[in-house]
N, C-alpha and C positions, 0 to 999 in steps of 0.2 A: 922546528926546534924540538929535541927530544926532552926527555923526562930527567934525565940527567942536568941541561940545560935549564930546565924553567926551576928546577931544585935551584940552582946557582943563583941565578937570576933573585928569586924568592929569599934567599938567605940574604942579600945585597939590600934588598930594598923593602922589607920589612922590620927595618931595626928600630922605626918610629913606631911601631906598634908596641916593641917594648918600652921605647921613651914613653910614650903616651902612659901605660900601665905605672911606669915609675911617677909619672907627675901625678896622677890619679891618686895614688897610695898618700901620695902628702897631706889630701884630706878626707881619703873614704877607708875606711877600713874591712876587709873581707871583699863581698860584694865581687870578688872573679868571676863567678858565672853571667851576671848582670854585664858587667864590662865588654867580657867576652863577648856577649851576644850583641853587646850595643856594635862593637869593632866593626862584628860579621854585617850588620846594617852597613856600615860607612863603607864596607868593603864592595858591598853589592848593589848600594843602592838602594835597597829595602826600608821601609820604612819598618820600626819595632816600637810594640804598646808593652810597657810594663805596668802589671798590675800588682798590690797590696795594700796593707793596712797603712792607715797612717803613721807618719814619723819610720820607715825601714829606710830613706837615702836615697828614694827613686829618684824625687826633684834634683837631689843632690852629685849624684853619680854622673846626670846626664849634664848637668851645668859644667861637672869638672872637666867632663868630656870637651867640652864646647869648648873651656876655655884652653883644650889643648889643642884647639884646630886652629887656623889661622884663617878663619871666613866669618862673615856675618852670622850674628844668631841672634834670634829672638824668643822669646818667653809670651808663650798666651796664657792667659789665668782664666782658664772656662768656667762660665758663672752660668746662672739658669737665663740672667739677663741678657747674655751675648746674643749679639746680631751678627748675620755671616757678615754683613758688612763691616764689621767690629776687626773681622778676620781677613777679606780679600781686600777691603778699601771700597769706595766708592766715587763716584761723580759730583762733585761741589760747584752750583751756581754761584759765576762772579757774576754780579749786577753791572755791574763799569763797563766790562765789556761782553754783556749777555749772551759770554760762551759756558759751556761747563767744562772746567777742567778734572783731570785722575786725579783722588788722592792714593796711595798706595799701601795698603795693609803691611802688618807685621806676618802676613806669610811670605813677605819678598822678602826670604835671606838665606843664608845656603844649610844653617840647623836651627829647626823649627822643635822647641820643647812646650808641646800640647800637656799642660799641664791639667791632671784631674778632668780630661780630655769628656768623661760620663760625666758629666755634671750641668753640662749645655745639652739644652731643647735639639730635636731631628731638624731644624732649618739651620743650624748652625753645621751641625754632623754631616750633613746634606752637602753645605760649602765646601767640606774639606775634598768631599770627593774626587773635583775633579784636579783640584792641586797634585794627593796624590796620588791618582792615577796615570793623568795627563802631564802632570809637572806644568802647567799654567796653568791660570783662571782665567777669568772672562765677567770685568767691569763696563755695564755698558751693555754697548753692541763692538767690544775692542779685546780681544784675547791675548793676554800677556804670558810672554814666555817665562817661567821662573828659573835662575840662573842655577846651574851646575857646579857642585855638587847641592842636590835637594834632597834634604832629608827631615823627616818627620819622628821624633822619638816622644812619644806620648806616655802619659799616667794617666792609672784608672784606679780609685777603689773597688772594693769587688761591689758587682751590683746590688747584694743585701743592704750595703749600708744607704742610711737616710738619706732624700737629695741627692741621685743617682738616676739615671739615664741608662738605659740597657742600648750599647753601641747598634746601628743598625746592621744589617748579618753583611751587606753589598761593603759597607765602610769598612768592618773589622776581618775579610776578606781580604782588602788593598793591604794590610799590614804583614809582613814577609815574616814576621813572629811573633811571638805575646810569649812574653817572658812573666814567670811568679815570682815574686820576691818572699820569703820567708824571715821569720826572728832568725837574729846571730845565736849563734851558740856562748855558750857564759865566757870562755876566752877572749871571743870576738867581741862580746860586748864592755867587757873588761877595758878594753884597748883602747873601743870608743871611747867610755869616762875619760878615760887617761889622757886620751889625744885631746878632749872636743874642752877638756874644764882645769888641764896643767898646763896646757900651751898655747901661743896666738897660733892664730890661721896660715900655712903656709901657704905663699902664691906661686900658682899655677904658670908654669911657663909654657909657651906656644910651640909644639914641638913638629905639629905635622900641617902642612902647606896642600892647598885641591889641588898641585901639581902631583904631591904623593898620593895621594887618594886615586887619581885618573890613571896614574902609571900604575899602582897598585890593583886596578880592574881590570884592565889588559892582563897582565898577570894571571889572576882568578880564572879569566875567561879561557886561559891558555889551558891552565892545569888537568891533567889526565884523567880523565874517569874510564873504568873499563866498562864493557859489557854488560858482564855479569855483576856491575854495582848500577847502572842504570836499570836493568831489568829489577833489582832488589828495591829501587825508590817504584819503579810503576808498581812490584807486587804490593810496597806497603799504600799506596796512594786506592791502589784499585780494591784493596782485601776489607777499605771503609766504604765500598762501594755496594760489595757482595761480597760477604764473608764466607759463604757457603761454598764458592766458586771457588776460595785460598784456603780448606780445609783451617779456617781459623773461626775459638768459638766465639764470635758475638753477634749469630742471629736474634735477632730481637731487639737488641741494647743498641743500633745505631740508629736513627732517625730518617739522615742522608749524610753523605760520606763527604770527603775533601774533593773540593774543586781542581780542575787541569792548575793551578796556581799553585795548589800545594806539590803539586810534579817540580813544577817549576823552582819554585821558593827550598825544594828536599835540595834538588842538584848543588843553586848557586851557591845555599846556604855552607853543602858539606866542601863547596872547595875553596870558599873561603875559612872551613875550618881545619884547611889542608894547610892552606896559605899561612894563616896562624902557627899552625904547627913546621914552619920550613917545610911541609914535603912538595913534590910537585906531582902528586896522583893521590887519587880519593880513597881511602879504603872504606870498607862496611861500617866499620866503627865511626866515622866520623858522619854516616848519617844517623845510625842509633845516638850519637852525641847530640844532633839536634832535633830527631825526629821530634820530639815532644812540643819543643817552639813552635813548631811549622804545623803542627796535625793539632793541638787541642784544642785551637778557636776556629776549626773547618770541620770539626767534627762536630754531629749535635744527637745528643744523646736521645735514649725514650723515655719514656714514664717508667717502662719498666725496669731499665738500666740505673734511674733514679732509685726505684724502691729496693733494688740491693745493695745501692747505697756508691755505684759505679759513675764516678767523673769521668770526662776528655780520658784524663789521665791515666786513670787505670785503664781503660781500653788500649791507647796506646803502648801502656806494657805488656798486655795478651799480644799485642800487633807486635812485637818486637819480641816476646816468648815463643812466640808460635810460628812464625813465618822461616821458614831452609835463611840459610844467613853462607851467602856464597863465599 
């Protein structure tokens, strides 16, 4: 199939992505880039953490999302008290018949909204692992497969705040982005009042089915990347490895650079942001568009990138100033 063809193809069967955005709007206001990156998750599979302060619509956003899929979803409310069992399920002795039978967790369902997800103890953080990584657990001595589509869309406040949990680096790895949520601008939040304290609640309708999702990834998978935009994801993936070696300045300011994952996570990410956009080939822009998601929870800064006062974030803009852009 040429690039002509998977265009066509793409323009046909992504129109529930804009259904979805229209149902979304009936109770979130602003919040597109969040959306957006939540889509690129459903699209590829990946699992996405968003982080911010309290009250910006994280919980919110991804609930409306849920309610526009037509699959099971479930809500964990991560406490300091959670038990992984709380999360995969466990083993329950019947007396009557002195078997034990599965009970089966609220991670068996096709979107998992990890709520405030830093706020539970490492033997909880530890469970989620192998969910997702492996897309099953393992109650017992009995490994359960979890059903398709599995996806995980989590909240975190930023670690500063009280009663918070620094994600372990193996777990927030597994996460194919980490999205920031920031304040609306005063228009935006204008709209808010207006919408959330003049009118009831409208209800969300169910617009996309795991049958469009699954045909929707065949798709992604299809879509064209050149050469010369693969070789642009390894420079940026490898120039957090050794800057010195990609004439880019951040000798000193990186730590250790992004895992083969962020290779991975650059690709799927940019053609499902192709997909989005109708095209069916990747251009440079559409991995500058999501570079930041995919590099600022793989990247880990130094002391001394701290004391200039240099995040994730700003390094990735030197990584995208500095780097030939084919």
């Amino acid at each position: 199939m040429d690039v002509s063809q998977i265009a066509e193809n793409i323009q046909k069967q992504s129109a529930f992505i804009q259904d979805a955005q229209a149902e979304i709007s009936k109770r979130i206001v602003g919040q597109k880039v969040l959306i957006e990156r939540l889509i690129i998750g459903m699209l590829t599979g990946g699992h996405v953490l968003v982080e911010g302060l309290p009250g910006l619509a994280k919980t919110s956003t991804i609930q409306a999302l849920s309610e526009c899929l037509n699959a099971s979803f479930h809500r964990i409310q991560f406490t300091p008290d959670l038990l992984p069992a709380d999360v995969i399920g466990t083993l329950i002795y019947n007396p009557a018949s002195a078997e034990f039978s599965v009970k089966k967790g609220p991670i068996f369902a096709n979107i998992i909204l990890a709520d405030e997800i830093n706020r539970a103890p490492a033997k909880v953080q530890s469970a989620m692992l192998e969910a997702m990584q492996e897309k099953q657990v393992t109650i017992g001595d009995t490994t359960y497969k979890l059903e398709e589509p599995f996806l995980v869309m989590a909240t975190q406040n930023p670690v500063e705040q009280e009663g918070t949990y620094p994600l372990p680096e193996a777990q927030v790895d597994r996460f194919m982005l980490k999205v920031k949520v920031g304040y609306p601008d005063r228009e935006s939040e204008r709209a808010i009042l207006e919408k959330v304290t003049e009118s009831a609640p409208q209800d969300i309708k169910a617009v996309i089915t795991p049958k469009d999702i699954s045909e929707a990834r065949q798709l992604v998978k299809m879509i064209y990347m050149d050469d010369k935009v693969k070789n642009y994801i390894l420079d940026l993936v490898f120039a957090t490895r050794d800057p010195k070696a990609h004439n880019v300045d951040l000798e000193g300011l990186i730590e250790y650079g992004a895992s083969p994952r962020a290779t991975i996570a650059l690709s799927q990410a940019s053609k499902a942001m192709a997909f989005i956009k109708g095209r069916g080939f990747v251009t440079p822009q559409d991995v500058k568009n999501i570079a930041h998601d995919v590099l600022r929870h793989r990247m880990h800064v130094t002391y001394e990138a701290e004391a200039e006062g240099l995040d994730a974030d700003a390094l990735v803009d030197r990584l995208l100033e500095q780097l030939p852009v084919p």
